[in-house]
Structure formats: structure tokens, C-alpha cells
C-alpha positions as CSV (number, residue, x, y, z in Angstrom):
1,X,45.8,115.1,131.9
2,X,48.6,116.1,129.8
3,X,47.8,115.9,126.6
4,X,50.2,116.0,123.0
5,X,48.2,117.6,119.8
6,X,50.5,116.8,116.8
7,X,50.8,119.3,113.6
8,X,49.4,122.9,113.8
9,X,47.1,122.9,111.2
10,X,43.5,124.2,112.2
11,X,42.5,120.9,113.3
12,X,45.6,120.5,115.6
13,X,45.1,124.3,116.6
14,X,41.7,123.6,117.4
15,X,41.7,120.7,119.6
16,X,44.5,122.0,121.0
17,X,42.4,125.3,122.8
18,X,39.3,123.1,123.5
19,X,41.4,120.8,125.2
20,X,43.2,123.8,127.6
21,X,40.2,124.7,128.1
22,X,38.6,121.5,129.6
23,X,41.3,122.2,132.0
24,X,44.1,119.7,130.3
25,X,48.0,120.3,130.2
26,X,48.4,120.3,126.4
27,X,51.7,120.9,124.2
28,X,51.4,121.1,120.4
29,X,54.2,120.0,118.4
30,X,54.5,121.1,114.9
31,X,57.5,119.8,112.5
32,X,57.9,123.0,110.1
33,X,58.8,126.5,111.5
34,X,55.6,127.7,111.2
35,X,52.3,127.0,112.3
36,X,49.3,126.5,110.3
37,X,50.1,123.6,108.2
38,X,48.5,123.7,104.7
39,X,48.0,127.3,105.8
40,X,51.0,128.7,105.7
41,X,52.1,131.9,104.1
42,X,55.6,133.0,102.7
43,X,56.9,136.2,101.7
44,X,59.4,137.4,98.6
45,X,60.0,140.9,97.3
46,X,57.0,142.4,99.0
47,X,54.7,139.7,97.9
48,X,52.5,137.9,100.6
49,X,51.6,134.5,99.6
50,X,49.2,131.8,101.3
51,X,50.2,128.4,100.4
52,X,46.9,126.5,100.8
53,X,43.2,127.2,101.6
54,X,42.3,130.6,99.6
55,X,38.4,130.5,100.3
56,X,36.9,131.4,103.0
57,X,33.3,129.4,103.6
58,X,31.0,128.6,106.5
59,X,31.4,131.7,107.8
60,X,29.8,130.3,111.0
61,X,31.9,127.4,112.0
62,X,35.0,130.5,112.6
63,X,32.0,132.5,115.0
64,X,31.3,129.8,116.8
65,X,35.2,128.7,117.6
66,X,36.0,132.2,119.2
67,X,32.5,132.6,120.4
68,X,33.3,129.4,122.7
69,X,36.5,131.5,124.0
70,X,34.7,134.3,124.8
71,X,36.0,136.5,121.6
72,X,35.1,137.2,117.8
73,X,36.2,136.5,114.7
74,X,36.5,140.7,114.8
75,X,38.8,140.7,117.3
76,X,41.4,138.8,115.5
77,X,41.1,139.7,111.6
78,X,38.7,141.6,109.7
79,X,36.3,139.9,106.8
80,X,35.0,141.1,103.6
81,X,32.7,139.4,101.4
82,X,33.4,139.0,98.1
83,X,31.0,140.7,95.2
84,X,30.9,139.0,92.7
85,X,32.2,135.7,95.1
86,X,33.7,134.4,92.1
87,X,34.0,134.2,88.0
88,X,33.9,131.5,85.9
89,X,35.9,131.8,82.5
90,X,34.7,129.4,79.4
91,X,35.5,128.7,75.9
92,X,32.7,131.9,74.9
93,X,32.4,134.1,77.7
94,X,32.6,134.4,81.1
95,X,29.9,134.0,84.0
96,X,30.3,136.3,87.3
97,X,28.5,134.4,90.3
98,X,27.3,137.3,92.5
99,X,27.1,137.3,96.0
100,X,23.6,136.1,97.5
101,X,20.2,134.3,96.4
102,X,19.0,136.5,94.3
103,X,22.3,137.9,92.0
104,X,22.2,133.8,91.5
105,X,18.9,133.4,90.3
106,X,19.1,136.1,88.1
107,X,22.7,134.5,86.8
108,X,20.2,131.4,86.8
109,X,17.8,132.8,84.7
110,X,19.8,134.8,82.0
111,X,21.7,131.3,81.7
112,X,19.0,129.0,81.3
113,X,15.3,130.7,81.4
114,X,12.7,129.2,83.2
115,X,15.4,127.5,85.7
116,X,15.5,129.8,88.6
117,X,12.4,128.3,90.5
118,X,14.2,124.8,90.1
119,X,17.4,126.9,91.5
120,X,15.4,128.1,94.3
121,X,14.2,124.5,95.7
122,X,17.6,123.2,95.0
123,X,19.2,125.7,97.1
124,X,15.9,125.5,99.4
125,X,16.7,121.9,99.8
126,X,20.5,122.7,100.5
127,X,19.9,124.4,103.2
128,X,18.1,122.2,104.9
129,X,21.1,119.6,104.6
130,X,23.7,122.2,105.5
131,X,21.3,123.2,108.7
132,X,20.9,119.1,109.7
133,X,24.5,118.4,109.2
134,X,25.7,121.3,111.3
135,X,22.9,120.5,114.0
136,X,23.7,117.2,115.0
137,X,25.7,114.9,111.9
138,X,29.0,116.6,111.6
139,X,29.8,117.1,115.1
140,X,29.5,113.4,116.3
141,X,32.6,110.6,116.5
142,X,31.2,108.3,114.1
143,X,32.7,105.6,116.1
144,X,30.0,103.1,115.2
145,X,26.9,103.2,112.8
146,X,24.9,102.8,116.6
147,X,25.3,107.0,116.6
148,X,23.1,107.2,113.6
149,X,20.7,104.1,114.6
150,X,17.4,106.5,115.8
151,X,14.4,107.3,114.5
152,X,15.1,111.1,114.3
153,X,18.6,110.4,112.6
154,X,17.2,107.8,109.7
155,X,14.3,110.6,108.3
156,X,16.8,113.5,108.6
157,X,19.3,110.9,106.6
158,X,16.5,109.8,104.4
159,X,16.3,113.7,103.3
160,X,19.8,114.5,103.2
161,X,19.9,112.8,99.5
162,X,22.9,109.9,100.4
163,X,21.8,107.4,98.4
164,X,21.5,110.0,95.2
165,X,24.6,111.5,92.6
166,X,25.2,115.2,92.9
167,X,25.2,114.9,89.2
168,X,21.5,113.8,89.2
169,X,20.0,115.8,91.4
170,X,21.9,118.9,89.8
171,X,20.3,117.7,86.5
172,X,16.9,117.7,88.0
173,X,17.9,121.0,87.8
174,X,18.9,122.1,84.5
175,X,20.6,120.6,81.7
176,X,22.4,124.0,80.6
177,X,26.0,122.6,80.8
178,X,27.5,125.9,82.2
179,X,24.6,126.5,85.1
180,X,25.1,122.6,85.6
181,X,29.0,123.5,86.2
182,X,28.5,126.3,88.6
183,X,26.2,124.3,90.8
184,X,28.6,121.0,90.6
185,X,31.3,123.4,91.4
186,X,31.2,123.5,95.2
187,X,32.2,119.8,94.9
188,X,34.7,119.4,92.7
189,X,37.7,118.8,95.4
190,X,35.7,116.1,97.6
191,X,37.2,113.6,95.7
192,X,35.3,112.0,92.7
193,X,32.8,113.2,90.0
194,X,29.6,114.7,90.7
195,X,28.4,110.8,89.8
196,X,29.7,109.7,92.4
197,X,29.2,112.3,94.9
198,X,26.3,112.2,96.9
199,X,23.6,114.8,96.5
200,X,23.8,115.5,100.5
201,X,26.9,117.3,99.9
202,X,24.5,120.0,97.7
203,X,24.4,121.7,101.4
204,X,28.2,122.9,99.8
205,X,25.7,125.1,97.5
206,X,24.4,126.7,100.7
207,X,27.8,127.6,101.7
208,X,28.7,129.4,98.5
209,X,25.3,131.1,98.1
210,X,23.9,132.0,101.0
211,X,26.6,132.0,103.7
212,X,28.7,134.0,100.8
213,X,32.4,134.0,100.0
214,X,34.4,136.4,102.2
215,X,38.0,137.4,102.9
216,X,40.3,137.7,105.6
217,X,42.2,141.1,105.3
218,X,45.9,140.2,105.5
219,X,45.2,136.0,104.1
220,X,44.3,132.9,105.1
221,X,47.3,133.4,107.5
222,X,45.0,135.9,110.0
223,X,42.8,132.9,110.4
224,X,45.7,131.1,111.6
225,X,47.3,133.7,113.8
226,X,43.9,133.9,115.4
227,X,43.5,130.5,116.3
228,X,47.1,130.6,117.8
229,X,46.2,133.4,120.1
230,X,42.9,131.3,121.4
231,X,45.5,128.5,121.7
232,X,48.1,130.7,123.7
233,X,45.8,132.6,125.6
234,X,44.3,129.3,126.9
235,X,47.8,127.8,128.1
236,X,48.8,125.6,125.1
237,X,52.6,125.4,124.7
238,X,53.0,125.6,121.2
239,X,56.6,124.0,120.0
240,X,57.7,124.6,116.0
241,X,60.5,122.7,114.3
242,X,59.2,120.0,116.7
243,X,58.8,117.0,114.7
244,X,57.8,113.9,116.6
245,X,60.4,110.9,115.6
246,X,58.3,108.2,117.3
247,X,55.1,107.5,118.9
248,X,56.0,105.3,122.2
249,X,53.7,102.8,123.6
250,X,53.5,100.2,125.8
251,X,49.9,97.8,127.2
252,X,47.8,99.1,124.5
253,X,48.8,103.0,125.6
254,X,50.5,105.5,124.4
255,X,52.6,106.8,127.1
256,X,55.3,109.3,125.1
257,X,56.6,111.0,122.2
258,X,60.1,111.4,120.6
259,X,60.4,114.5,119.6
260,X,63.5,115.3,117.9
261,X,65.0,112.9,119.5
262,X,63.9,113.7,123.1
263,X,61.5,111.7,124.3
264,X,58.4,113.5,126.5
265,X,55.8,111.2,128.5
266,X,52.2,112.0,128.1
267,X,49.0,110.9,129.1
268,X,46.9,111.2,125.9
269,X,48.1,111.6,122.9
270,X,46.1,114.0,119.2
271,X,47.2,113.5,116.1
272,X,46.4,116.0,113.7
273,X,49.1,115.0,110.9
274,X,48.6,112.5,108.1
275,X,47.0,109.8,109.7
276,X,48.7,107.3,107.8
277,X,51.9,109.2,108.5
278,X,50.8,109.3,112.1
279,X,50.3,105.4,112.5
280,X,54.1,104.8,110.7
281,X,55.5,106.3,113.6
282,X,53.6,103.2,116.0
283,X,55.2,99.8,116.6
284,X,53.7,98.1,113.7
285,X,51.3,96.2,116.3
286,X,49.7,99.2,117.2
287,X,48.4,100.4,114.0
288,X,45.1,100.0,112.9
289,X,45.3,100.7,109.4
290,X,48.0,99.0,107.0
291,X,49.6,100.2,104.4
292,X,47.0,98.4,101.2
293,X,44.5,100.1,103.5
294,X,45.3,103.7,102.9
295,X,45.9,102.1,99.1
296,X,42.7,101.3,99.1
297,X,41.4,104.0,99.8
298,X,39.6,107.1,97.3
299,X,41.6,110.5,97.8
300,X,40.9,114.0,97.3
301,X,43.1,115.6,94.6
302,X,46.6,116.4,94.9
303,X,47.8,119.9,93.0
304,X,50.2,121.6,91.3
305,X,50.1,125.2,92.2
306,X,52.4,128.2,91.1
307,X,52.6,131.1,93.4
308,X,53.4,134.5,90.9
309,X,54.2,138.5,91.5
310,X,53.4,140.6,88.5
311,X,54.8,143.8,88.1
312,X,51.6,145.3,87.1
313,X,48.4,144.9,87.5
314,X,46.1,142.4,85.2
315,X,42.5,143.9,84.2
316,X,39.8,141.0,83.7
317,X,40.6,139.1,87.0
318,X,38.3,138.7,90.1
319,X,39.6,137.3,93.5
320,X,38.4,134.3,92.8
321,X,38.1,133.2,89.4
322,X,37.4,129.4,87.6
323,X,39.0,128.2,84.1
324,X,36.3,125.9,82.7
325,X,37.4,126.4,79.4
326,X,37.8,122.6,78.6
327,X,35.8,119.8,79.2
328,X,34.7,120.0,82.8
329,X,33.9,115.6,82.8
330,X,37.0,114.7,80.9
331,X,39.0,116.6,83.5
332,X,37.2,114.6,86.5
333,X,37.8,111.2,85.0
334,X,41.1,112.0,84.8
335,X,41.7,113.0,88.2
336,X,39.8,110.0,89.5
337,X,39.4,107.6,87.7
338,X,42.0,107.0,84.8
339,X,44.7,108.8,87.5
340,X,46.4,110.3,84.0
341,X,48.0,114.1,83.5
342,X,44.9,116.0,82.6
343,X,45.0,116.8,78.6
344,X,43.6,120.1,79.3
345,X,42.9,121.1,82.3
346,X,40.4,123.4,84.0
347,X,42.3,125.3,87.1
348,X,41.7,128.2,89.5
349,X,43.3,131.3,89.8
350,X,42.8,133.4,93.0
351,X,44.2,137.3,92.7
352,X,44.0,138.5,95.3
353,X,45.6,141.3,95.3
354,X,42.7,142.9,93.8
355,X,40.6,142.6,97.7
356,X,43.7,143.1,99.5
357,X,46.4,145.4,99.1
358,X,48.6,144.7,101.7
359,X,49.8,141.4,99.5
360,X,51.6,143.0,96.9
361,X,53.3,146.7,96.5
362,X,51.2,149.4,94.7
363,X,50.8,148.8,90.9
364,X,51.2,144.9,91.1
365,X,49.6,142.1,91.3
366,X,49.9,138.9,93.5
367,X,48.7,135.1,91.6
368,X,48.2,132.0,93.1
369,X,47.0,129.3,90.2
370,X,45.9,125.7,91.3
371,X,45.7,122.2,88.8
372,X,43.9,119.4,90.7
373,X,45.4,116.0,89.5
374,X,45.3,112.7,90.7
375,X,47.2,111.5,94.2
376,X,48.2,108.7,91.7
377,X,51.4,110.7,89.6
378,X,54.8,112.0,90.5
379,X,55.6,115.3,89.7
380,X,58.8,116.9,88.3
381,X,60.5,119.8,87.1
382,X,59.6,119.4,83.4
383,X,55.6,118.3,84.5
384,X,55.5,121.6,86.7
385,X,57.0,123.8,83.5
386,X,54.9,122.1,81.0
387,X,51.1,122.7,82.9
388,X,52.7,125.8,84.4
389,X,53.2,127.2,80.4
390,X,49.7,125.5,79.4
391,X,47.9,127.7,81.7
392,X,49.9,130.8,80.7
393,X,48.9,130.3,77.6
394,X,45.1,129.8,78.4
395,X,45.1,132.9,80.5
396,X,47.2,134.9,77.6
397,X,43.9,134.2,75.4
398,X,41.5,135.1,78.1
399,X,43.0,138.0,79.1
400,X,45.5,139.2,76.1
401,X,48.7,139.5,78.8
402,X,51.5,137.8,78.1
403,X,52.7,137.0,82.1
404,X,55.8,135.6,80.8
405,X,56.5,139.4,80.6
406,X,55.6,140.6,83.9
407,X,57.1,138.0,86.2
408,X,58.8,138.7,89.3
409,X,58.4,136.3,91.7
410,X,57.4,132.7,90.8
411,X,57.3,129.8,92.8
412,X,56.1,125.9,92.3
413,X,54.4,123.5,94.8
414,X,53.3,119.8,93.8
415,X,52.8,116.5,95.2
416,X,56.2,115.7,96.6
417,X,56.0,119.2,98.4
418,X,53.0,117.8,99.9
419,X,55.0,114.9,100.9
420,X,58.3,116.3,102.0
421,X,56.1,119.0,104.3
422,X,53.1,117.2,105.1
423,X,54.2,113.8,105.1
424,X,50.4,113.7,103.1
425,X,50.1,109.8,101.9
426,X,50.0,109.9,98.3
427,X,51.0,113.7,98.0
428,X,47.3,114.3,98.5
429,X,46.1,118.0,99.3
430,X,42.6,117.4,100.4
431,X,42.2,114.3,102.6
432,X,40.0,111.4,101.5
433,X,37.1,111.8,99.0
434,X,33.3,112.3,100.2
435,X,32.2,109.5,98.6
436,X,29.3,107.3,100.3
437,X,31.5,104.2,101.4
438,X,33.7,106.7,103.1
439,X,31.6,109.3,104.8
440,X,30.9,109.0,108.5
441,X,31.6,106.2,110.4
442,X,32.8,104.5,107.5
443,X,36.1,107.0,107.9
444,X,39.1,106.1,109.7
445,X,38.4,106.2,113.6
446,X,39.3,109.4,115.5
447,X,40.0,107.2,118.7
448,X,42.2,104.0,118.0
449,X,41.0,101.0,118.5
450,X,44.4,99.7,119.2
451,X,45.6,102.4,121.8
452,X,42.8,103.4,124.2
453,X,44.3,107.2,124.3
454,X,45.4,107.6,120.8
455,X,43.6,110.0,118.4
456,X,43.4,112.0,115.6
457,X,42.0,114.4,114.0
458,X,41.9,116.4,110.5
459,X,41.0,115.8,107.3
460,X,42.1,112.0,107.1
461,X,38.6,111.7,109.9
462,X,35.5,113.0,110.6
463,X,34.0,115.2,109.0
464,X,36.4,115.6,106.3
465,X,38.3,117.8,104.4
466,X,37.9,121.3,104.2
467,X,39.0,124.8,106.5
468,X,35.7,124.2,108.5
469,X,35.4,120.8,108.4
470,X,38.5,120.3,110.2
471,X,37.9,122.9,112.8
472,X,34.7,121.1,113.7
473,X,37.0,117.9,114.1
474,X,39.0,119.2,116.2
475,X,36.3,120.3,118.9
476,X,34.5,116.6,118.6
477,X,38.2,115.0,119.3
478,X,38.4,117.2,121.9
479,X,34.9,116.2,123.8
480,X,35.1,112.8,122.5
481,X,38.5,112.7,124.7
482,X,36.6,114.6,127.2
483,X,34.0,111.4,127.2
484,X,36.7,109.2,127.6
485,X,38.4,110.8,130.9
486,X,35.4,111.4,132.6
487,X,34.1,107.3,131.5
């Protein structure tokens, strides 16, 4: 068949080589000049910059996507793990989270004595969720609640937690607010608060502990460049500054595209861009989804992030390093539930520079800082310069530099970015939030239900958001299509 993937990101990349490779004639279009989609990089005055994902998790999902193309993730970029795999600044002190069981344990243990057993059955029980999602849950369609309706699958669901808050199964736990805040940490992008999180997504915990936080030498952007060469090397035709006008359909099919203007007939079309962007381009019959649907619906977090090149090194950073100076709840509730500019906000900062020194010249020092906020709030200049001074401020007192003083290179990116590049419904960075009523089947459909060989893929679908989330989703689009053409 020949098949149309739409957007490069990994989902689109993804599908896009499984698809070759079940023998299909497959072009991928992508709108911007380069390919990657949140996982893009940029360059200025020797500074390398990714613009999106910075950590690299499920080490395993990456092996198994070039292990099904015959290759390694070694024969495309090389990783390091990160020691400590990250650092978490408060009001006080500050807490390194080293890499592995024990160094957490021990963290564990100096934090809150007595606590580490408790640690140990949490993380015990994480990954047996993490081990049951990736055997069997993650991978499937979710087209119907039917996939889920056996024996087997309602005791593994039963012990995956669903029906219980990440909050309250952390606070079985401990009650030590900063030990509480590491091990809520892993899901504080899903898109609510731990309340309203469910506990299954503690198998997050695994990830960070016991699979580790590593590092692609080069950036986020080797992953990409990877993926592209599976792509390529399987026969995708991979288009950029491609951006598809119009979805064309006709007797509940799609049978084309119109791609800057030219229109190209296909058999089967993927959609890994905003889904509700996707659906826009349709005759309005042919949507599934309306527009008070996607409103409707709980997102991730948008973000304001500032890309900045020191000219000198900064002592007191890690790669990865977490600002939970302020109230960790208030900031949550904000973000998700009142939809207001956060008062004062926690944020990220990822230097990496300090793993990698190919990202900035010798003696300097390469910042990308991230702010989640609510989908819910436009952005301007005077918002970006306001939270982008707050935080300098912050990290002044943390780390007595004024960066005001050492600036570069600096660079903004908000929700209308987000919208303008992504065409991301609501500005949002993430995809939808992982809350109960929107996990599984209860997500938008990979395959419409309107056009027989429509479907999409990415972070809008199953599984969800997330680098490894969304490589997964493009494999099951893939076999799900695969299902299809054979039927």
C-alpha cells in the first residue's frame, strides 16, 4: 500500500520504518525544515540547543526499536548514564538522587529514617507495573474496553493500582514532604496532581531508579538522527517543509493529501501531528472529535522555556537539576486546576553542558530552564520577561551568580511557539493528561471511526505522552494498520 505518515516527530518516525518494513510504500511529510518535531535542536554562537525532550528514560523501548531493524542504539549515538541522575534544589538544602536502588535508599534513609524498606516495596511494586505495562498493556489499540475484558488482564489491572492516587500510595510511604516530592516527581507532567493521578503510573519510579537517567552524547537530536537513518535505510521518503494543506476524502476513505498545495493520492493515510490539528484539515463530516471535545478534555502542561549560553561556567549545577523551592501543591493547582500564572513557581533547569561538551565552546556553559503552566493562558513578551527574571533571581540565591552578567545567547519558547510550530491544541507541550477517565481506550482512537484508513499516532493516543511512550505508538499504529490490510 502506499502509505502517508504525517509530522516527523518519534511517533511519525517510528511508524514510519515499521511500516517500510511490512513491505508498504510510505512518504513522511513534515511541515518545519527539520525533522524531529518537539525534538529539534538549533544552533547560535557555538551553542547546541535541544528544543524539547531533555531526559532520556526507558532505556529499553530505544533497544528494542533498532533491535527490530537489525541494529543498536550503539550504532547510532552513544549513552551515558547520569550519576547523580538528577538534583533537587529547596528552600534549605539541596537533595542529589543518585543513580540506582541503593544510592536511593540510602537518600531514602538519611531523609526520613526508617523509610527505606517502605521505599523498597514501593519501587518493588513499581516494577511490577512498569514490567505488566510493557508486556502486554501499552502495546495494544485500545480500540474497545473488549482488549482488556479477560481474566489474566482484570488481576494484572487489579494490581496495577488504577483505582488509587499517586498521592496516596506515595504517602503509604512516607510523610517527609521532600522524600514525598522526589517520588511524586516522575509524574508531575502527566497532567494533574499526584491526587489525581493514578498510583499505576508509580512504574514512572522504575524508570527513574532502576532503568536510570542516561544521555545521548551530541542531544536529544542523535536520537532523532537515528531514527531517521532506520527510516531511510528502510525506503521511507522523508519530505521537510512539507506541510499537508488538506486531508482529501471521499466514501468514508481517505484517498489523498494536499501538500503545499499539490495534492498526492494515497492508500492509507498516519497522522502523527496534533490530532485535533489533524482532524481540522478533514471535511467537517469526517471528524470524529469536535472542537468542545478537545475542550473538554484534561491536558498535559504547556511551558515556557528559555534556551541560554553563558560565558563561563556555573559551579553548583548537575545535568539535570529540579527547583522545588516553593510550594510543590500550590504550583500543581495552579497548573491544573485554577489554570492561573503560577505565583512562584518550581522549574527545571537541565545544563548540560556539564555531560557533554560538544554543546558549548570550552569554558562555557549551555542552559535550557523549563516553567510548566497551564494550556489555559496566552503568553507574551512581558509574561516570558517577568518568569524568565523570577527564576534568575531564584537561581542567583541558589547559586550566588548573577546570569544577567554572563549572557550570551538567550532565546524564549512558550505556548504560541507551540502553536505556530506544532499546531499543538491549546499550546500544549505534553499531550493529554494520564488521568483515569483518559487512559487507555478511553483516549482518542488511533484508527478513525469515521474513515476506515485514517490514523494517528503520538501523544494525543495511546499510550500517551512521553519520548518512549510515543515510540511504542508508533509500532502498535503500525501493526494495528498491518491488522487491517491483511482483515
Amino acid at each position: 500500500m502506499r502509505i502517508a505518515v504525517i509530522g516527523s516527530g518519534f511517533s511519525g518516525l517510528s511508524a514510519s520504518a515499521y511500516l517500510a518494513k511490512y513491505g508498504h510504500d510510505v512518504t513522511l511529510f513534515e511541515k518545519n525544515d527539520q525533522l524531529g518535531g518537539r525534538a529539534r535542536t538549533f544552533q547560535d554562537q557555538g551553542f547546541v540547543f535541544d528544543m524539547g525532550p531533555s531526559w532520556y528514560w526507558m532505556p529499553d523501548v530505544f533497544e528494542d526499536f533498532f533491535k527490530d531493524f537489525n541494529s543498536a542504539v550503539s550504532d547510532h549515538y552513544q549513552l551515558k548514564r547520569l550519576d547523580p541522575s538528577y538534583e533537587v534544589f529547596y528552600a534549605d538544602e539541596r537533595v542529589p538522587v543518585g543513580a540506582g536502588r541503593q544510592a536511593v535508599l540510602d537518600m531514602a534513609e538519611q531523609l526520613d529514617p526508617g523509610s527505606s524498606s517502605r521505599v523498597k516495596t514501593f519501587l518493588d511494586e513499581a516494577a511490577f507495573k512498569y514490567q505488566t505495562a510493557m508486556d502486554g498493556f501499552v502495546q495494544k489499540p485500545s480500540r474497545s474496553i473488549r482488549e482488556y475484558l479477560s481474566l489474566v488482564y482484570l488481576q494484572k489491572a487489579w494490581k496495577m493500582d488504577m483505582l488509587k492516587s499517586m498521592r496516596k500510595s506515595v504517602l503509604k510511604v512516607t510523610n517527609h514532604p521532600k522524600l514525598q516530592s522526589i517520588l511524586e516527581f516522575p509524574v508531575l507532567f502527566l497532567g494533574a496532581t499526584p491526587s489525581n493521578i493514578p498510583a499505576m503510573y508509580s512504574m514512572m519510579n522504575h524508570a527513574d531508579i532502576d532503568l536510570g537517567t542516561w544521555y545521548p552524547l551530541g542531544g536529544m537530536h542523535k536520537v532523532v538522527e537515528g531514527f531517521e537513518s532506520v527510516a531511510r535505510s528502510q525506503g521511507v521518503q522523508i519530505h521537510t517543509n512539507a506541510e499537508v494543506n488538506r486531508i482529501i476524502t471521499r466514501n468514508n476513505q481517505v484517498t489523498g493529501l494536499e501538500v503545499n498545495g499539490e495534492v498526492h493520492e494515497f492508500d492509507a493515510v498516519v497522522s502523527g501531528a496534533d490530532y485535533a490539528h489533524a482532524e481540522s484539515k478533514m471535511h467537517p463530516s469526517d471528524r470524529q472529535y469536535s472542537e468542545s471535545y478537545w475542550d473538554s478534555r484534561s491536558f498535559a502542561p504547556s511551558c515556557l522555556l528559555y534556551y541560554i549560553g553563558l560565558n563561563q561556567t556555573i559551579d553548583g549545577l548537575q545535568h539535570h537539576n529540579l527547583f522545588f523551592d516553593a510550594d510543590f501543591d500550590r504550583h500543581s493547582e495552579e497548573i491544573y486546576t485554577k489554570h492561573e500564572w503560577p505565583s512562584d513557581p518550581l522549574f527545571y533547569v537541565c545544563c548540560p553542558s556539564k555531560t557533554d561538551p560538544s554543546v558549548a565552546s570550552v569554558g562555557k556553559e549551555n542552559l535550557f530552564i523549563l516553567i510548566p503552566v497551564s494550556t489555559e493562558l496566552d503568553d507574551s513578551p512581558e509574561i516570558r520577561k517577568k518568569y524568565r527574571d523570577m527564576v534568575f533571581t531564584r537561581l542567583k540565591k541558589h547559586l550566588g551568580v548573577d546570569l544577567d552578567a554572563h549572557i550570551e545567547v538567550e532565546h524564549s519558547y512558550a505556548r504560541s511557539n507551540f502553536i505556530q510550530d506544532y499546531h499543538a491544541f491549546k499550546g500544549n507541550a505534553y499531550g493529554l493528561a494520564n488521568t483515569l477517565r483518559q487512559t487507555a481506550f478511553l483516549k482518542p482512537k488511533m484508527q478513525s471511526t469515521k474513515l476506515t484508513n485514517m490514523f494517528f499516532t503520538g501523544q494525543l493516543t495511546v499510550p500517551g505522552p512521553g519520548v518512549p511512550p510515543a515510540i511504542i505508538s508508533g509500532k502498535t499504529v503500525a501493526d494495528l494498520i498491518q491488522t487491517e490490510y491483511k482483515r
